[in-house]
Each structure stands twice: as C-alpha cells, then as structure tokens.
C-alpha positions as CSV (number, residue, x, y, z in Angstrom):
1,X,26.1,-2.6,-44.5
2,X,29.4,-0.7,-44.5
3,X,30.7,0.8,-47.8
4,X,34.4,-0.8,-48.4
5,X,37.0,1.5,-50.0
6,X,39.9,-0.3,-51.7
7,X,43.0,1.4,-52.7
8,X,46.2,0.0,-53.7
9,X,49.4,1.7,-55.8
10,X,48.7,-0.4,-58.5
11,X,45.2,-0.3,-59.6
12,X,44.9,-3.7,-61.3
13,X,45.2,-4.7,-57.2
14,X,42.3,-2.8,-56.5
15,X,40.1,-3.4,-59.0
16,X,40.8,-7.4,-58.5
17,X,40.7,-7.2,-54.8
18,X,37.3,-5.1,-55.7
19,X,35.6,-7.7,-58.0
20,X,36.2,-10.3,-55.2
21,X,35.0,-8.5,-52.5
22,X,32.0,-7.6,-55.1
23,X,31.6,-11.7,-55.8
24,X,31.5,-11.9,-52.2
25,X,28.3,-9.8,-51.6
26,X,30.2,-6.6,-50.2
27,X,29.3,-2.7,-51.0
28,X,32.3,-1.8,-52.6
29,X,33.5,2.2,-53.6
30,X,35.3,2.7,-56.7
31,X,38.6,1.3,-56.7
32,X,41.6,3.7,-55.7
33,X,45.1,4.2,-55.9
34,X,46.1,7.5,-53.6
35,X,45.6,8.4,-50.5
36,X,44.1,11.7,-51.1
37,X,41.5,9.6,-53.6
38,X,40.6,7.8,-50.2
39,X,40.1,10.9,-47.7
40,X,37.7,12.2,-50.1
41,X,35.8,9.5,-50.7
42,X,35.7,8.5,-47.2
43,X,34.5,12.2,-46.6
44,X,31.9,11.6,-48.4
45,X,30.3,8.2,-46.9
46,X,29.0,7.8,-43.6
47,X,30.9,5.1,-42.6
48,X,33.2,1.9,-43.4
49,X,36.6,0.1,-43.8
50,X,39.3,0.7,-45.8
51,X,41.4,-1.9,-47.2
52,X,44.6,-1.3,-48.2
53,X,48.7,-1.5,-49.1
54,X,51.1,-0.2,-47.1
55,X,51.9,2.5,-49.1
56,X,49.7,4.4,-52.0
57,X,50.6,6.2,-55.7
58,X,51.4,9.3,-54.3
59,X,53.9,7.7,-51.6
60,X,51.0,8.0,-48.7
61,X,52.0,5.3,-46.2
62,X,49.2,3.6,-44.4
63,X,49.8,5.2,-40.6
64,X,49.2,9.0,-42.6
65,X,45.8,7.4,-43.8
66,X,44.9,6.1,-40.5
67,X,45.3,9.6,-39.2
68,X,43.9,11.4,-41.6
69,X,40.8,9.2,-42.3
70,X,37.4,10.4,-40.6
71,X,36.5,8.5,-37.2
72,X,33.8,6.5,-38.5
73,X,36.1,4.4,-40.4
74,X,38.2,1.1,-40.2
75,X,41.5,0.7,-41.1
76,X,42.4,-2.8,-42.9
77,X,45.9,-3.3,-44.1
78,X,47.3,-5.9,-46.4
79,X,51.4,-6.4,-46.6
80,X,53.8,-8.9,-45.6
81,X,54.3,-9.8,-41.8
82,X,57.9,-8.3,-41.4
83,X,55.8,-4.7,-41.4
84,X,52.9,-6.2,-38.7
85,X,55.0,-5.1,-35.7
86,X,54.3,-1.2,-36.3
87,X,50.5,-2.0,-37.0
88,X,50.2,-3.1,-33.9
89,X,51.3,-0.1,-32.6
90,X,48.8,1.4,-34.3
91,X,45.8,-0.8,-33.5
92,X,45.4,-1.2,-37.1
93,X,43.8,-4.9,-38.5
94,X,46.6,-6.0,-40.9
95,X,46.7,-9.5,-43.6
96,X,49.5,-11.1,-44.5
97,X,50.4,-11.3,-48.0
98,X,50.1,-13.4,-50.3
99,X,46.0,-12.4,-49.2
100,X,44.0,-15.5,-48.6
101,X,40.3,-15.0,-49.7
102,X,38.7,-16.4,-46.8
103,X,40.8,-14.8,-44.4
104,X,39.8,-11.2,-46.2
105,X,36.0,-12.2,-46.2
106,X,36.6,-13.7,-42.4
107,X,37.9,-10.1,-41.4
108,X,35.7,-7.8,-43.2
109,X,32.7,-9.6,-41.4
110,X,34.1,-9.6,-38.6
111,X,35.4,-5.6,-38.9
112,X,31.4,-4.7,-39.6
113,X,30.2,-6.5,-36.8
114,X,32.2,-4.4,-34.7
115,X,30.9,-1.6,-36.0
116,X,27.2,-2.4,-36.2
117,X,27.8,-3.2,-32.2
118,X,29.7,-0.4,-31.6
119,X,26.4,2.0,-34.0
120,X,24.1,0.1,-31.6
121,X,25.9,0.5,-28.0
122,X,26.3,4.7,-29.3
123,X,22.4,4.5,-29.9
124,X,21.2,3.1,-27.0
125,X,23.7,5.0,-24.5
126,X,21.0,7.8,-23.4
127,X,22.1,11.7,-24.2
128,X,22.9,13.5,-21.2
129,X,20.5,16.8,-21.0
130,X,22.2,20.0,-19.2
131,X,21.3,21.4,-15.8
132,X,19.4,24.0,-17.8
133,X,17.4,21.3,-20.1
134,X,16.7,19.2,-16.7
135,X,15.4,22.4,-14.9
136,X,13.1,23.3,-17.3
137,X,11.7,19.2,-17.8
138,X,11.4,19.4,-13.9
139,X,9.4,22.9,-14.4
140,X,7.2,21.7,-16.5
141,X,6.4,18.1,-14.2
142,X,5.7,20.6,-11.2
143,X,3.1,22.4,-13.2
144,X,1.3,19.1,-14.3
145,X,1.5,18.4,-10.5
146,X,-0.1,21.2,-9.1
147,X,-2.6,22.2,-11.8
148,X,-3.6,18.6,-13.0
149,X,-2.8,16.7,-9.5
150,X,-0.5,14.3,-11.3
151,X,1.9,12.3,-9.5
152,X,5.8,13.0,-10.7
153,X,6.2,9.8,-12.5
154,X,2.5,10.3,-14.3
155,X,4.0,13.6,-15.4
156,X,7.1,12.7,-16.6
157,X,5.5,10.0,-18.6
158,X,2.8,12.8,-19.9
159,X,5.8,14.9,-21.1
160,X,7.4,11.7,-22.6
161,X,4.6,11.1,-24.3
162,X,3.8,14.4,-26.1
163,X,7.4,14.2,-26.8
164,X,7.0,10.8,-28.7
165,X,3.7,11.8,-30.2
166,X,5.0,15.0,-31.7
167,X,8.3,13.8,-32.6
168,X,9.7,16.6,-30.9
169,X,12.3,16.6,-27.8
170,X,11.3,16.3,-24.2
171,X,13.1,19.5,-23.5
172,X,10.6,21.2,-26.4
173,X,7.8,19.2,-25.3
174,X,8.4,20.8,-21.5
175,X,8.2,24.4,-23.0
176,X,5.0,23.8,-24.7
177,X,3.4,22.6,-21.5
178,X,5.0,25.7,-19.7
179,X,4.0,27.7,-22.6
180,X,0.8,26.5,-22.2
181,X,0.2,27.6,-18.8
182,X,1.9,30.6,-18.7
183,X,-1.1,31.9,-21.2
C-alpha cells in the first residue's frame, strides 16, 4: 500500500488528519509541517500521496511541492473551493474544506488504485532491447539452429528458458550459449 505523507502549517492539522487516516487503516509518515520536511521524506519512500494545505510553515505553496516532489508521487490538496480553479490547472486532486471524512478516505482509495494500475500497466509493458541486444539474441538462436537443428521458435524458447532458470537476462543468457560454442 502507498505510504501517505501529511503536512499542514499547523501541525495539530496534521497530526489529526494523521490519526484519522491511521483509524482508517492507511500507512501514514510522520506528520509534517514544511515543504522541505516533505521532499525529503518523499525522497526517501518509494512511492505515495501527499496530502496537503495550500500553503506550508515555511511559506511553500502547494504548486512548488507538486514540482519539486519525485514522480512516483500523488499530489492531494485540501483548501477552500475559491483556490480549485488553479488546481486544475495543475491536474492536482484538490478537497474542499471544511474536509469530509468519507470524501478523504473515498479519494485516497481511489488515488492508490490509480497507482497500483498505473505499477501494473509499467510492469507488464515489455522493455524494448537495442539493435545490439536483439542481434546478439538472434546470434545466439542461429547457433542453436545449425548446431542442434532447432527450429527458430524452439530456440528462442531454449534461450527463454535458461534465462528464466538462471534468473539472468535473455541478452546474458544469449552470450553464454555463444560463449559456449565459441569454445
């Protein structure tokens, strides 16, 4: 589950808006008050959403932490609706204020199922290999052809499989096999 970073300029705010979240079943950092507080812990997770005020203790407005913060991580901002216009802008997930519990919970589900889709769609998008990483898998399957009369799909799949077995790449598993008859 995504780590939840809460920073407000007053830090009663965070720490209630914290225990709820908490309550709620949520991972939840350390509460926060600055926006250089929230870089560096956000530097230091892997990924998540940050919920917080339009602008921090040390007068860092919300847009400077959406630019600032690392990729992996959300943006959700809580102030009153005359300031949605510019979020929008933005892109940026905003609640209206006073903050409704169920609409925070609502939005913070909702925010990580984005980004447990958006993890899974990254993982399953295969990595492109480089003319020079393709030449030397297709090296290696024309070896296997000639010298063990496999067909190009049995080869491929050989290579695949020494690949999976060893835990090592297909383009490693290639230069063992043309290592191996190069000997």
């Amino acid at each position: 589950m995504a780590t939840i970073i809460v920073a407000f300029p007053k830090l009663e705010e965070a720490r209630a808006i914290r225990n709820l979240l908490i309550r709620k079943g949520f991972d939840v950092a350390m509460p926060i008050t600055s926006g250089a507080q929230v870089i560096n812990q956000a530097d230091s997770l892997a990924s998540g959403i940050i919920v917080c005020g339009y602008k921090l203790s040390d007068n860092m407005v919300y847009s400077d932490l959406y630019e600032y913060k690392p990729k992996s991580f959300e943006l959700l901002l809580v102030t009153s609706q005359n300031r949605w216009e510019e979020c929008r802008d933005n892109n940026i997930v905003c609640l209206a204020t006073p903050l409704k519990v169920n609409e925070l919970v609502q939005t913070l589900e909702m925010m990580i199922q984005a980004q447990v889709r958006t993890r899974k769609k990254k993982r399953s998008t295969p990595t492109r290999r480089s003319p020079e990483e393709q030449r030397i898998i297709d090296d290696a399957k024309h070896l296997l052809m000639e010298r063990n009369n496999m067909s190009e799909p049995e080869a491929f799949r050989y290579i695949q499989k020494c690949s999976m077995d060893s835990g090592n790449s297909m383009v490693e598993s290639a230069r063992m096999v043309i290592g191996l008859y190069e000997e």
